[in-house]
C-alpha positions as a Markdown table, in Angstrom:
| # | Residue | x | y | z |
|---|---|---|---|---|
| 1 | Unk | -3.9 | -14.5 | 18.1 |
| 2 | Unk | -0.9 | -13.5 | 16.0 |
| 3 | Unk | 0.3 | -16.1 | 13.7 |
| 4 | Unk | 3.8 | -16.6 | 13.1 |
| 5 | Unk | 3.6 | -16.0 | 9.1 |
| 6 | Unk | 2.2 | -12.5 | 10.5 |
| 7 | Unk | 4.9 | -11.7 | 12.6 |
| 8 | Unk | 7.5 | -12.7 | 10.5 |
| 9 | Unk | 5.7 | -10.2 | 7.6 |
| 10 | Unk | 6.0 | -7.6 | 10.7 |
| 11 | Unk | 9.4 | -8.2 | 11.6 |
| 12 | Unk | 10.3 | -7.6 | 7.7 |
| 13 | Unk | 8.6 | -4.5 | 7.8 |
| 14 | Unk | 9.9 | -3.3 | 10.8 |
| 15 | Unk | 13.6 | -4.2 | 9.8 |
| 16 | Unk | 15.3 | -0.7 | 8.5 |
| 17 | Unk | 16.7 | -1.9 | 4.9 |
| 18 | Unk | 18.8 | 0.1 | 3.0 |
| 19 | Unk | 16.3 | 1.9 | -0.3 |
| 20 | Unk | 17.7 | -0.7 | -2.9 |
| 21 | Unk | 17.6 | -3.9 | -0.7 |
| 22 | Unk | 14.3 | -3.3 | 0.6 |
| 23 | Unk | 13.0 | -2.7 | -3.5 |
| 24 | Unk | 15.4 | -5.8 | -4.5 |
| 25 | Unk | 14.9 | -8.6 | -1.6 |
| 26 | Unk | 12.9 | -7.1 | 1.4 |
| 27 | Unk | 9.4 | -6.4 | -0.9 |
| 28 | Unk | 10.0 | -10.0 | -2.3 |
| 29 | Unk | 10.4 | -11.7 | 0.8 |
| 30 | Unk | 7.2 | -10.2 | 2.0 |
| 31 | Unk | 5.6 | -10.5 | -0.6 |
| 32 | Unk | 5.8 | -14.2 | -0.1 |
| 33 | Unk | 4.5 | -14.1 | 3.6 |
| 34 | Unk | 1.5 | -11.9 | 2.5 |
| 35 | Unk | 0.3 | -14.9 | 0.0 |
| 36 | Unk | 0.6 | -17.2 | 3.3 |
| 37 | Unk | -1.9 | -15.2 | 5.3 |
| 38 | Unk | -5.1 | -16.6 | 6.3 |
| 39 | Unk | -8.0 | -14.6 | 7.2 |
| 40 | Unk | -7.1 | -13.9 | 11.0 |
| 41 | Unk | -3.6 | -12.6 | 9.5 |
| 42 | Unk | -5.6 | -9.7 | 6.6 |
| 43 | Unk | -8.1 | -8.7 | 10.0 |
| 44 | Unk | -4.6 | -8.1 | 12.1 |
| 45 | Unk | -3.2 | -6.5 | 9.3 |
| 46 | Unk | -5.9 | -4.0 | 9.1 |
| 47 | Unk | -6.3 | -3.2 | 12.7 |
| 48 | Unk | -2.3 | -3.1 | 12.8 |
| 49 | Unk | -1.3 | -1.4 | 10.1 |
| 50 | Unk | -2.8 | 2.1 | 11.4 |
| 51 | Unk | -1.0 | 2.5 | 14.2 |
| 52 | Unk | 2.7 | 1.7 | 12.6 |
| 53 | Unk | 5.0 | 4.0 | 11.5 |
| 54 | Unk | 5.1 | 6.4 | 8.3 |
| 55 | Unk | 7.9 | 3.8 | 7.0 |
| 56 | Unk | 6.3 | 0.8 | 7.8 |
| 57 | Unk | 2.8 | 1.7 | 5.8 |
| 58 | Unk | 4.9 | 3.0 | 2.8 |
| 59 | Unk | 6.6 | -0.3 | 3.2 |
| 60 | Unk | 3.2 | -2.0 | 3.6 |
| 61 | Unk | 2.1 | -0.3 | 0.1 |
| 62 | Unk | 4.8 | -1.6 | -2.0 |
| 63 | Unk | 3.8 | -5.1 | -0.6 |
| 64 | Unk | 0.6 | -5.0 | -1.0 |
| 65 | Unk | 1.0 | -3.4 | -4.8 |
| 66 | Unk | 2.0 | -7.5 | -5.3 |
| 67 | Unk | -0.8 | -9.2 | -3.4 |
| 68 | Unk | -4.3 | -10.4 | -3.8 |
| 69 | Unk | -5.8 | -6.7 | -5.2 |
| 70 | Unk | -9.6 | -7.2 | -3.6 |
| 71 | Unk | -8.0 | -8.0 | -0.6 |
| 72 | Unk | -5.1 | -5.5 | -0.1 |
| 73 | Unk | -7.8 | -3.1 | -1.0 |
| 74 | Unk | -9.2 | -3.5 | 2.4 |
| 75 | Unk | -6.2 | -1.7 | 3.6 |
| 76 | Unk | -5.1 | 0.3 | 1.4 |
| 77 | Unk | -8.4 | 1.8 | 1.8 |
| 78 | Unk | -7.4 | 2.7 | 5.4 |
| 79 | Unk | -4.3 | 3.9 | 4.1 |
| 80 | Unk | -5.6 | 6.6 | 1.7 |
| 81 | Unk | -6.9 | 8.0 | 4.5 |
| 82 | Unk | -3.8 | 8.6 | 6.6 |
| 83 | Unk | -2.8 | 12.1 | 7.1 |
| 84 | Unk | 0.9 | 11.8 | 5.7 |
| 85 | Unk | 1.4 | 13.0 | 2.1 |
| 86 | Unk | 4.1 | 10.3 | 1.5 |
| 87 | Unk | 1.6 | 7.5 | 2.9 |
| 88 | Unk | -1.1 | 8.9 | 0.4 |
| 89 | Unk | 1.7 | 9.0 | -2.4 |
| 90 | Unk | 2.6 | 5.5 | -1.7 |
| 91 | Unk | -1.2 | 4.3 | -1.6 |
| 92 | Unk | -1.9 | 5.6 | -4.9 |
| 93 | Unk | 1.5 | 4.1 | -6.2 |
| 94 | Unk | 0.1 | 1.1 | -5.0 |
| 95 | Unk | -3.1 | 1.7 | -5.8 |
| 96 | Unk | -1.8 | 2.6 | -9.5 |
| 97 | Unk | 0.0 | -1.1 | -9.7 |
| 98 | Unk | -3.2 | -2.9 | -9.3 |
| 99 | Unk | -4.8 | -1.1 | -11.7 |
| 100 | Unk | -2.3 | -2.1 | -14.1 |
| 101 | Unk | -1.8 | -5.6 | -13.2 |
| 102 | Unk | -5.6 | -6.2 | -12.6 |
| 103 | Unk | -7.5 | -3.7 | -14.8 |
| 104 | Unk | -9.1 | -0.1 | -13.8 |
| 105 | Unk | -12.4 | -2.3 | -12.2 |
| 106 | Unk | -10.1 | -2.6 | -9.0 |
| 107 | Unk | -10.9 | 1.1 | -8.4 |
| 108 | Unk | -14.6 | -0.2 | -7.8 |
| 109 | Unk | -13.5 | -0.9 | -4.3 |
| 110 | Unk | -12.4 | 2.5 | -3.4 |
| 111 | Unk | -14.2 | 5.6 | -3.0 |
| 112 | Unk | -13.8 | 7.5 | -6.3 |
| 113 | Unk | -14.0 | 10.8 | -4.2 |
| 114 | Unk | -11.1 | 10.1 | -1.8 |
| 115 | Unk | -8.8 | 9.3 | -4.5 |
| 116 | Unk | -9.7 | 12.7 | -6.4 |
| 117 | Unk | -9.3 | 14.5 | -3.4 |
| 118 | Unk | -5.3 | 13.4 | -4.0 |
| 119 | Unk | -5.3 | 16.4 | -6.6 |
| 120 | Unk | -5.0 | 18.6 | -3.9 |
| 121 | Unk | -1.5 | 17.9 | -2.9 |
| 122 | Unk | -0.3 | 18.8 | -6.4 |
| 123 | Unk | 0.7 | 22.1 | -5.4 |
| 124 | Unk | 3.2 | 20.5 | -3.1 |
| 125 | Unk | 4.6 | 17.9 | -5.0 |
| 126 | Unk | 7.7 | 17.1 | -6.8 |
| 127 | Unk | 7.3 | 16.2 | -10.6 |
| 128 | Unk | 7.6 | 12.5 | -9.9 |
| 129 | Unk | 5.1 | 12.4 | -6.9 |
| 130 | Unk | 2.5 | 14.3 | -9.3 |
| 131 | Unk | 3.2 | 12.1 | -11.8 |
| 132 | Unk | 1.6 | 9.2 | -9.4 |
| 133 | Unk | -1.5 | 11.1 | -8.8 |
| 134 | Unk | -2.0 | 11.9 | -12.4 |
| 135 | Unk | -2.0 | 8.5 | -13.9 |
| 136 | Unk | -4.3 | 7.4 | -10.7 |
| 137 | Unk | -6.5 | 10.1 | -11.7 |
| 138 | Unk | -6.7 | 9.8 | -15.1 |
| 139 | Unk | -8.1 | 5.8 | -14.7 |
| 140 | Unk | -11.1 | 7.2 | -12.6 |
């Protein structure tokens, strides 16, 4: 069953939000239904998140870049493995943020391989985006 702190985080998600409101309001607001989940709510995350939209995961990394690192782990493990560049981007942003807030041993819970597989996008990547994957890389 879908709780109503989980549809709520959905709905926010879901919502289209102009660039600076989103980064200002909309990843704060959601930030603060993610702490709320339960259990049941991280499991319907993970099973939902993969068949949403390239927006909504990119959205879903910036949230989870402010959550509970072992557990949005779980997911952005999933999410490393989409085949959009700008998901993958986002993930190691995300990815990147955790390390920082919670120390490189958050990288225990992915595998090492996938993330260095990420230096093969540099060759289509704009300065900032390789930027991203460079300081992800360089904490492995």
């Amino acid at each position: 069953m879908i709780s109503q702190i989980y549809s709520e985080f959905e709905e926010l998600l879901d919502c289209k939000y102009l660039p600076d409101y989103w980064s200002d309001e909309g990843i704060f607001q959601a930030s603060i239904l993610l702490q709320k989940f339960d259990e049941d709510d991280w499991v319907n995350l993970k099973k939902q998140c993969v068949t949403k939209s390239e927006d909504w995961k990119i959205k879903c990394t910036e949230v989870l870049s402010e959550s509970d690192p072992y557990k949005a782990s779980i997911i952005l493990k999933y999410l490393l493995d989409e085949e959009s560049i700008a998901v993958q981007i986002a993930t190691a942003d995300a990815i990147n943020s955790l390390c920082q807030d919670y120390g490189k041993s958050i990288l225990d819970e992915f595998d090492k391989g996938k993330i260095k597989n990420l230096e093969s996008l540099y060759s289509s990547l704009g300065e900032i985006d390789s930027i991203v994957i460079k300081s992800l890389l360089s904490k492995l």
